[in-house]
Residue frames as a rotation matrix with the C-alpha (Angstrom) as fourth column:
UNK 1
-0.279 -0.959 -0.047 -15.04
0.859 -0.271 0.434 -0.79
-0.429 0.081 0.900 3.46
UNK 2
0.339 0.663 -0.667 -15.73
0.525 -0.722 -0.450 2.78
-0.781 -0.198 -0.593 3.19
UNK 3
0.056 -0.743 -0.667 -12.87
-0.457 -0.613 0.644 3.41
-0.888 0.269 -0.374 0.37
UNK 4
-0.201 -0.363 0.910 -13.47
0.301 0.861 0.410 0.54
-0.932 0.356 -0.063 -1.85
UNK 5
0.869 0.478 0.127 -14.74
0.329 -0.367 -0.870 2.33
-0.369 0.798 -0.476 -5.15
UNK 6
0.927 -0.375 -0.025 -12.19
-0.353 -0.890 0.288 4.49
-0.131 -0.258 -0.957 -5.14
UNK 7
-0.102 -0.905 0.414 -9.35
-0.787 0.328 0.523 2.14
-0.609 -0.272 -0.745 -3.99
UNK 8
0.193 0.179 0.965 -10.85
0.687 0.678 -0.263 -0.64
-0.701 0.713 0.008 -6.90
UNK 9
0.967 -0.229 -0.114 -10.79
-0.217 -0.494 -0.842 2.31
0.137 0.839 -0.527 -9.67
UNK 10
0.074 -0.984 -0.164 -6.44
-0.993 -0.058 -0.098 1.96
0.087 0.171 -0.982 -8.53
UNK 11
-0.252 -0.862 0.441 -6.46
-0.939 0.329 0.105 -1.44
-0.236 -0.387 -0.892 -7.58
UNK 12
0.538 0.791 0.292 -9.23
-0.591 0.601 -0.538 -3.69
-0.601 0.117 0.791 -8.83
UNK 13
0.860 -0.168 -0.482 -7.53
-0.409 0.339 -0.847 -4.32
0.306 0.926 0.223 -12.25
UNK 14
0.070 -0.933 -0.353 -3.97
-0.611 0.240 -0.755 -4.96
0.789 0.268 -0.553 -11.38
UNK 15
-0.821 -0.517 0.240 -4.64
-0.507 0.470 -0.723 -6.69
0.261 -0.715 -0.648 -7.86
UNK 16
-0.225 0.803 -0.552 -8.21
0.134 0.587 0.799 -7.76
0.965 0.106 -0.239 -7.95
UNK 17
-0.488 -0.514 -0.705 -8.17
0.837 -0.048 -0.545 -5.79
0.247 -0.856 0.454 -4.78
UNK 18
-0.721 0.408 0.561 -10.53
-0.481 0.287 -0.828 -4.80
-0.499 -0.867 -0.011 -2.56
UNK 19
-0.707 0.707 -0.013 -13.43
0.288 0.305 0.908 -7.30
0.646 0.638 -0.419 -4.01
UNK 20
-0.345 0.768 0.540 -16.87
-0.680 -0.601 0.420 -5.90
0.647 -0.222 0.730 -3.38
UNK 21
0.679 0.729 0.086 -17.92
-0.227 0.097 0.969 -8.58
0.698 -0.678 0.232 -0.69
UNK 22
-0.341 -0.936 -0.089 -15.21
-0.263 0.185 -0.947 -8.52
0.903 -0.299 -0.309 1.65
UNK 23
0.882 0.432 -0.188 -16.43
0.175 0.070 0.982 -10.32
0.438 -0.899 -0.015 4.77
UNK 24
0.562 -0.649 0.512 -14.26
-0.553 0.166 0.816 -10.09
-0.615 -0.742 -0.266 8.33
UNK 25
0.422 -0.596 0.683 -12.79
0.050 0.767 0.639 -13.44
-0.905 -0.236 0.353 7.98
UNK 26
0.728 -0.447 0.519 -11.77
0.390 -0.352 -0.851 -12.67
0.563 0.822 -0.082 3.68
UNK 27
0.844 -0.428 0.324 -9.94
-0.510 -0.828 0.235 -9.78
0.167 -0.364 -0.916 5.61
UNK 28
0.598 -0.677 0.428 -8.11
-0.543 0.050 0.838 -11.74
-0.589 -0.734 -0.338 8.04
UNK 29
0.359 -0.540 0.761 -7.14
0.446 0.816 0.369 -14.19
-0.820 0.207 0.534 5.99
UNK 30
0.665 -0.372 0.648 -5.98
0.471 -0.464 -0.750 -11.58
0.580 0.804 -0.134 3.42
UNK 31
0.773 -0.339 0.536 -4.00
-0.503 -0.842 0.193 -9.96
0.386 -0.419 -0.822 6.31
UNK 32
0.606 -0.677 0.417 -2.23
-0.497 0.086 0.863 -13.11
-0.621 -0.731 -0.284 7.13
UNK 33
0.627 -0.354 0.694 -1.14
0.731 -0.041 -0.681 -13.49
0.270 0.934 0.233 3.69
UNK 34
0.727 -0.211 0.654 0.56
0.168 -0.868 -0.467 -10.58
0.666 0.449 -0.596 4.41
UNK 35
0.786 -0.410 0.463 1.86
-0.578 -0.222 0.785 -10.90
-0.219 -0.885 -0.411 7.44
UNK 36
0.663 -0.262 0.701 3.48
0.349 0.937 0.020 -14.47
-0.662 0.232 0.713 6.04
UNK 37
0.571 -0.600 0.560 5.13
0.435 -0.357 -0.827 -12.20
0.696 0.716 0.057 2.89
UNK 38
0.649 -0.264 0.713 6.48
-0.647 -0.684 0.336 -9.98
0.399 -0.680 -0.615 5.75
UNK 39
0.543 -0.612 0.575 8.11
-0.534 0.277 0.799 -12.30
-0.648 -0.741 -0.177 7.67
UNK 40
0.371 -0.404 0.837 9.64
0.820 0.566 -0.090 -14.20
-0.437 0.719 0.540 4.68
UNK 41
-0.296 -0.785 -0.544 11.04
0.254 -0.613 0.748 -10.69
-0.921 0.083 0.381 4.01
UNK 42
-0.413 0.132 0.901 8.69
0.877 0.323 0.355 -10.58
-0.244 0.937 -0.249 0.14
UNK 43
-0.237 0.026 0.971 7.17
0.668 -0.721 0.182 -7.78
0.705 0.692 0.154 1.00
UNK 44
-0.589 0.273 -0.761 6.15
0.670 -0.362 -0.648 -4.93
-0.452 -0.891 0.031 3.55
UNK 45
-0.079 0.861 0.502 3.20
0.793 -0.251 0.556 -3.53
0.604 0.442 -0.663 4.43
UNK 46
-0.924 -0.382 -0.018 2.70
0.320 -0.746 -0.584 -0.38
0.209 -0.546 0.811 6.41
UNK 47
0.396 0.909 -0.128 -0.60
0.880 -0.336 0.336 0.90
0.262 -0.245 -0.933 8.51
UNK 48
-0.398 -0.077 0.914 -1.43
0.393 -0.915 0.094 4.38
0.829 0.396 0.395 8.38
UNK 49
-0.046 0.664 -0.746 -2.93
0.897 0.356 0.262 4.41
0.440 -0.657 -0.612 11.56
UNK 50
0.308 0.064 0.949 -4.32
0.193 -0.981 0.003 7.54
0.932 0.183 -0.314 13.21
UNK 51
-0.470 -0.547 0.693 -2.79
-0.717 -0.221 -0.661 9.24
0.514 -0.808 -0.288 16.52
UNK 52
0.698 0.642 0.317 -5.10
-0.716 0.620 0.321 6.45
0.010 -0.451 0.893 18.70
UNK 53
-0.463 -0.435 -0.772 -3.83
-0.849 0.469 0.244 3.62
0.256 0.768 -0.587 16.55
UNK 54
-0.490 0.589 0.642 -7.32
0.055 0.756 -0.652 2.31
-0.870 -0.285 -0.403 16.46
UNK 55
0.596 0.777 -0.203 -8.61
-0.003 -0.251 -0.968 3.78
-0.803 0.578 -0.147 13.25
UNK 56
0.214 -0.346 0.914 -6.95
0.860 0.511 -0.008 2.56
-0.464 0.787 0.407 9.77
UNK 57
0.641 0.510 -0.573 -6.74
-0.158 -0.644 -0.749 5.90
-0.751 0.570 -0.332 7.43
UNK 58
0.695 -0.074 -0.715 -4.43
-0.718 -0.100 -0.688 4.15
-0.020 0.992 -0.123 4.46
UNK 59
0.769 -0.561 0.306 -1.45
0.311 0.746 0.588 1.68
-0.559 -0.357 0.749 4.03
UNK 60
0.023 -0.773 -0.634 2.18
-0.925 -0.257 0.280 1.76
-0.379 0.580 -0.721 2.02
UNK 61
0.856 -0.007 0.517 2.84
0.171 0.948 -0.270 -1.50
-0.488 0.319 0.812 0.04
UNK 62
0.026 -0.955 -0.294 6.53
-0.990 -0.064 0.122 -1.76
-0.136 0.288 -0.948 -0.88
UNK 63
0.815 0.199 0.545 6.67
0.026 0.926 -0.378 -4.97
-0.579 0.322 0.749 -3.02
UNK 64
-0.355 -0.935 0.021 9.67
0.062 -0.001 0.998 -6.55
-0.933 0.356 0.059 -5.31
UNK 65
-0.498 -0.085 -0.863 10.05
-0.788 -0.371 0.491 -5.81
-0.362 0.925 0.118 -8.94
UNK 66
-0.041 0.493 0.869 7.66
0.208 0.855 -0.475 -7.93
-0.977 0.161 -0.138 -11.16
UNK 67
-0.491 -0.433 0.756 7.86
0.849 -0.040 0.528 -8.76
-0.198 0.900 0.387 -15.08
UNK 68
0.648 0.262 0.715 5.78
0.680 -0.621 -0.390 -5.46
0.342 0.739 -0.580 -15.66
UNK 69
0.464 -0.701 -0.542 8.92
0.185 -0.522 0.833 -3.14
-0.866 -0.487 -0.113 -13.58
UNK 70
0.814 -0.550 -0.187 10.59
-0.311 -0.141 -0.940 -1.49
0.491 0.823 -0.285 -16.00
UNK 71
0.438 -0.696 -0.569 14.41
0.548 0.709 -0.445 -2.85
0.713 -0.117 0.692 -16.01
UNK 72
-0.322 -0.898 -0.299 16.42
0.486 0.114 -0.866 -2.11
0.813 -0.424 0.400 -12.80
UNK 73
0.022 0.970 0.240 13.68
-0.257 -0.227 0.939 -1.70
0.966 -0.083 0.244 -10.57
UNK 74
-0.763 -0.613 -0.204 14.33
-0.281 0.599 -0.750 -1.98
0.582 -0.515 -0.630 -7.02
UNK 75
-0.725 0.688 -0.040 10.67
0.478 0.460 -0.748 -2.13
-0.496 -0.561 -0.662 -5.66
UNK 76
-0.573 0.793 0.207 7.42
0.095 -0.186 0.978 -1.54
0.814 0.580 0.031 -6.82
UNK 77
-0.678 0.198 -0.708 5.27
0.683 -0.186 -0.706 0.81
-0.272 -0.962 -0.009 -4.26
UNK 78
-0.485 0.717 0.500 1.91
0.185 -0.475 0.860 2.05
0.855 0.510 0.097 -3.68
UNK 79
-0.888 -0.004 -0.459 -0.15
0.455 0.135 -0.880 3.99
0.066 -0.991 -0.118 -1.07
UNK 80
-0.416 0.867 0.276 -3.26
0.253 -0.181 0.950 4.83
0.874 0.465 -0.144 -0.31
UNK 81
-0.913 0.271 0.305 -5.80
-0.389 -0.805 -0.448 7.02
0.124 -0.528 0.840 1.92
UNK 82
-0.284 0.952 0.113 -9.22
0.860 0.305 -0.409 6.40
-0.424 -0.019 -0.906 3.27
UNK 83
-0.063 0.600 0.798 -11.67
0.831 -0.411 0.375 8.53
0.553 0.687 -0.472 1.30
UNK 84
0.801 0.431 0.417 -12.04
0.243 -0.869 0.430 11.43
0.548 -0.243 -0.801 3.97
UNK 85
0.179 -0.929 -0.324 -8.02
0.099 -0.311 0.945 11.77
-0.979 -0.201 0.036 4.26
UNK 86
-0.196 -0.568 0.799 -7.88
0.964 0.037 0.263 12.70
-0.179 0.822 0.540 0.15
UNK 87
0.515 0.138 0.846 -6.60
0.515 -0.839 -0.177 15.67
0.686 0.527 -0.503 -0.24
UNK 88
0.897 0.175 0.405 -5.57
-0.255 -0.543 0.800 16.44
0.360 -0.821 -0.443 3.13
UNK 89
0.470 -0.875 0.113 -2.56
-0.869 -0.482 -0.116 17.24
0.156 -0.043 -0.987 4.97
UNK 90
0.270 -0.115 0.956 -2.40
-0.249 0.951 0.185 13.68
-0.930 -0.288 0.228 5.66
UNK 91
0.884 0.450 0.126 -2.33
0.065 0.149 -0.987 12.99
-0.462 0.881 0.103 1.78
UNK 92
0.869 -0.474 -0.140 0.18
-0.494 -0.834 -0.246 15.45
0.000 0.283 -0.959 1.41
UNK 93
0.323 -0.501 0.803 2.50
-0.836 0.246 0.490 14.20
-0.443 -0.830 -0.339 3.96
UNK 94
0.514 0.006 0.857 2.39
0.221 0.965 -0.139 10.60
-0.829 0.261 0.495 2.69
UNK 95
0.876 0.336 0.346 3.56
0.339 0.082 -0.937 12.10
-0.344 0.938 -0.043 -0.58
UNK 96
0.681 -0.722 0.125 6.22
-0.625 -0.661 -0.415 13.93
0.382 0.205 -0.901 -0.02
UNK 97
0.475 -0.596 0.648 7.39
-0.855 -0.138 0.500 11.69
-0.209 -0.791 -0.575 2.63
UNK 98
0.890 0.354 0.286 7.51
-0.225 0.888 -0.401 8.01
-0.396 0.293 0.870 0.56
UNK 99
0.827 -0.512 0.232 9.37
0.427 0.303 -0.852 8.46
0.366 0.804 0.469 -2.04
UNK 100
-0.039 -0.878 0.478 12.48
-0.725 -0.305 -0.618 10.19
0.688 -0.370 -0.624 0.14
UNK 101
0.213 -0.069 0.975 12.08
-0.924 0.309 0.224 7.36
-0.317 -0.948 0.002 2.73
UNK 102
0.956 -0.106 0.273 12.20
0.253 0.770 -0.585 4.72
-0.148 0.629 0.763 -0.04
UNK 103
0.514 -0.829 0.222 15.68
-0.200 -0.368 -0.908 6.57
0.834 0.422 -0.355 -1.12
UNK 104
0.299 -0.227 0.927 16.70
-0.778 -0.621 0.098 7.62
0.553 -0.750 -0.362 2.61
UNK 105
0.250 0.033 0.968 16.02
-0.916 0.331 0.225 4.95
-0.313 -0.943 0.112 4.74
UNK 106
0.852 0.143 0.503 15.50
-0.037 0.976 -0.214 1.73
-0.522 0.164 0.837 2.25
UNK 107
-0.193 -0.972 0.131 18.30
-0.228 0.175 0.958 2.60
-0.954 0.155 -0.256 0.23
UNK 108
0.384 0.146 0.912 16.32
0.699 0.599 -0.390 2.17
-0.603 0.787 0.129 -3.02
UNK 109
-0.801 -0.463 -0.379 17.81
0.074 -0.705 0.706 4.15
-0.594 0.538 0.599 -6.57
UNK 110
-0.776 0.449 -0.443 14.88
-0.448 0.102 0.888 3.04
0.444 0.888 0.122 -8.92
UNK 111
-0.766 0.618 0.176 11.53
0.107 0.393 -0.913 2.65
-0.633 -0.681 -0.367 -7.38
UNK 112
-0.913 0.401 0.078 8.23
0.305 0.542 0.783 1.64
0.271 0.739 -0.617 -9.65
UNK 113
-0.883 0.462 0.089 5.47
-0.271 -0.343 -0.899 3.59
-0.385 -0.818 0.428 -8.50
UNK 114
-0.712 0.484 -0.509 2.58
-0.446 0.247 0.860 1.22
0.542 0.839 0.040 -9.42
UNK 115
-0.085 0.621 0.779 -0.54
0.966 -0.140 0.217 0.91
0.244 0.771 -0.588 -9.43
């Protein structure tokens, strides 16, 4: 994982997330954890995927409120870049565009922007 320093300095502590020996099969079976929250409606995940949509460059994570949410929290959301998409118009983009699509589209008022 070419991002994992980087994406441990935001996510290590609060999700224990990416651990340093991630094999394949860790992966998958972290991905169908996810997939399982997804369809049970607990949370969504979003791929960043590039114009191909063979190459990964970041995800969205749009998760419910949890006891650290401050009160009236309607989700707790984080996103992230591979390392050679920080800074860049890609970056940008993601930034500006989240937190109005979280309003816009999901309908949240009070979004948690954590880790």
């Amino acid at each position: 994982m070419g991002s994992r320093e980087r994406l441990w300095a935001k996510y290590g502590e609060p999700w224990g997330w990416p651990p340093a020996d991630m094999s394949y099969e860790a992966d998958k079976r972290d991905l169908a954890r996810h997939e399982a929250e997804i369809a049970a409606g607990e949370t969504f995940n979003y791929a960043v995927l590039g114009e191909g949509e063979t190459e990964l460059l970041g995800c969205v994570y749009i998760d419910p409120p949890d006891a650290e949410s401050p009160a009236g929290t309607d989700a707790v959301v984080s996103w992230w870049v591979i390392d050679e998409a920080v800074g860049t118009e890609l970056e940008r983009t993601l930034d500006g565009f989240v937190p109005g699509w979280l309003t816009s589209t999901w309908g949240f008022g009070s979004v948690h922007y954590s880790p």
